[in-house]
C-alpha positions as CSV (number, residue, x, y, z in Angstrom):
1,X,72.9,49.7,-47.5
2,X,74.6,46.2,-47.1
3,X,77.7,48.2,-45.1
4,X,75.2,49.5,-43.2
5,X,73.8,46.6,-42.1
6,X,76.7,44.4,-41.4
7,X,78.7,47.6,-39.3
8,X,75.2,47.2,-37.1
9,X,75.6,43.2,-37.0
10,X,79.1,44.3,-35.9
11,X,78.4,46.6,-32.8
12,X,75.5,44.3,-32.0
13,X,77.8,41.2,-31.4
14,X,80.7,43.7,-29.9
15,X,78.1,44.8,-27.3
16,X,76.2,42.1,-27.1
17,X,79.1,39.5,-25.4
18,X,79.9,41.8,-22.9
19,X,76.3,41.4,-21.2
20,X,76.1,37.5,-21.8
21,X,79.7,37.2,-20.3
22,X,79.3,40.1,-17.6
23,X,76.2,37.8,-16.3
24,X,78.1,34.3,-15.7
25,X,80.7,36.3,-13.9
26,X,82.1,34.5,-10.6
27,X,84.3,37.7,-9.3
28,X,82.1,37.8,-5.9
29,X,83.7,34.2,-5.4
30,X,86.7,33.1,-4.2
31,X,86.7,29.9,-6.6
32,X,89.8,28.7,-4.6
33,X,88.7,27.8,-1.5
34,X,86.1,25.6,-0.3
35,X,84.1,26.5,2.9
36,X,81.6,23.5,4.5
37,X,78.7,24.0,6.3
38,X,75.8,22.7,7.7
39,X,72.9,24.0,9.2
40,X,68.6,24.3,8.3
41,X,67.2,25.2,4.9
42,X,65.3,28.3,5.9
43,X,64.5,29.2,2.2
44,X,64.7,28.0,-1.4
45,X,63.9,30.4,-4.7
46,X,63.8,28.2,-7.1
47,X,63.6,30.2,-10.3
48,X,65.4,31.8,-12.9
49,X,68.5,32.5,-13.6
50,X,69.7,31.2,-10.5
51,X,68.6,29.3,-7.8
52,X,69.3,30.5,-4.4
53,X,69.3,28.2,-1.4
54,X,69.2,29.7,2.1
55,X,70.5,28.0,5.4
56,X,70.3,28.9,8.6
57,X,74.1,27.9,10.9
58,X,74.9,28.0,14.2
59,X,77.1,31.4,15.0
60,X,80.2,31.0,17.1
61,X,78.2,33.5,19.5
62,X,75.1,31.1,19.7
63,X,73.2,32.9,17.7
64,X,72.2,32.0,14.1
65,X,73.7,33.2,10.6
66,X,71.6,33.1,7.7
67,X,74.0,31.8,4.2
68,X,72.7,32.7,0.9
69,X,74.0,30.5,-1.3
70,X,73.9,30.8,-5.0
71,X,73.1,27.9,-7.2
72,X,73.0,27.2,-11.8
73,X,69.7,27.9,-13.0
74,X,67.0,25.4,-12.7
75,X,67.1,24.1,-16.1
76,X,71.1,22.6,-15.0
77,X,70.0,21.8,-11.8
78,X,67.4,19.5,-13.8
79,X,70.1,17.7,-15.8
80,X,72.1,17.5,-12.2
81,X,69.5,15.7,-10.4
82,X,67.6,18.3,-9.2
83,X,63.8,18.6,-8.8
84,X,61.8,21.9,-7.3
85,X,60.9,20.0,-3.9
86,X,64.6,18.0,-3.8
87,X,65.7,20.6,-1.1
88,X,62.8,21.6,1.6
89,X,62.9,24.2,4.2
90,X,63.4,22.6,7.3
91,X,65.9,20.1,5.8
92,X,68.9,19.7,7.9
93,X,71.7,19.8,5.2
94,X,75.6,20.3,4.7
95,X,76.8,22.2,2.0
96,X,80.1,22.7,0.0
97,X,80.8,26.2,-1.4
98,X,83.0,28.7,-2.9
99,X,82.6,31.4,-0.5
100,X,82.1,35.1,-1.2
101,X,85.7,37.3,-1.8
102,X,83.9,39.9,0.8
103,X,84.1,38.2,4.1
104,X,81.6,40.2,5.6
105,X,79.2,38.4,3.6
106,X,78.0,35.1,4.2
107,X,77.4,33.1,1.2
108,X,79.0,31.7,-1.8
109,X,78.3,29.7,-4.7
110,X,77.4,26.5,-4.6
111,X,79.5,22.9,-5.4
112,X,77.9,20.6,-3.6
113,X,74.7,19.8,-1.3
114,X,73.9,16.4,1.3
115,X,70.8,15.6,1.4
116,X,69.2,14.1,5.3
117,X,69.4,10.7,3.7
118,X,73.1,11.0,2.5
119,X,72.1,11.9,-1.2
120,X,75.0,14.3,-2.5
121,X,73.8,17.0,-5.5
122,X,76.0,18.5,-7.5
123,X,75.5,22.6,-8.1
């Protein structure tokens, strides 16, 4: 009975990892290059497990490109400085991010955020 019982322990923490580590996975990003932009927050989810930030830039073709931009969870964000109404939609903002491998896609994850009055949040 007590082999029994530790070879389940066993699988459980073999299979187990592989879902904690497969979730904090940064494969979509390229974590060596920087992109900055700047443009309107259009929307903000603010919940768990990640926050996402949306912002609205100026296309090369003068039309507008919507960035979905992935943030920690809230409960980081907290200890970063964050608060649920520290970015607003409307708020003109620039942004520092890793961006996404696929460049198709516009997005990334994000480093760093300017506030309108200057203040710079970490991500």
């Amino acid at each position: 009975m007590r082999i029994a019982v530790i070879l389940c322990f066993i699988v459980l923490l073999a299979f187990g990892g592989e879902v904690v580590c497969a979730h904090h996975s940064f494969a979509s990003f390229d974590m060596t290059k920087t992109v900055r932009i700047s443009g309107t927050v259009s929307e903000v989810q603010y919940t768990n497990p990640h926050v996402w930030l949306f912002v609205d830039v100026a296309a090369a073709n003068g039309g507008v490109e919507t960035w979905a931009i992935e943030a920690g969870g809230p409960n980081i964000l907290i200890r970063a400085g964050w608060k649920a109404n520290t970015v607003k939609v409307g708020q003109k903002v620039d942004v520092s991010i890793h961006p996404m491998r696929d460049t198709g896609k516009k997005g990334g994850s994000l480093m760093s955020i300017t506030l309108p009055d200057g203040k710079i949040i970490r991500g």
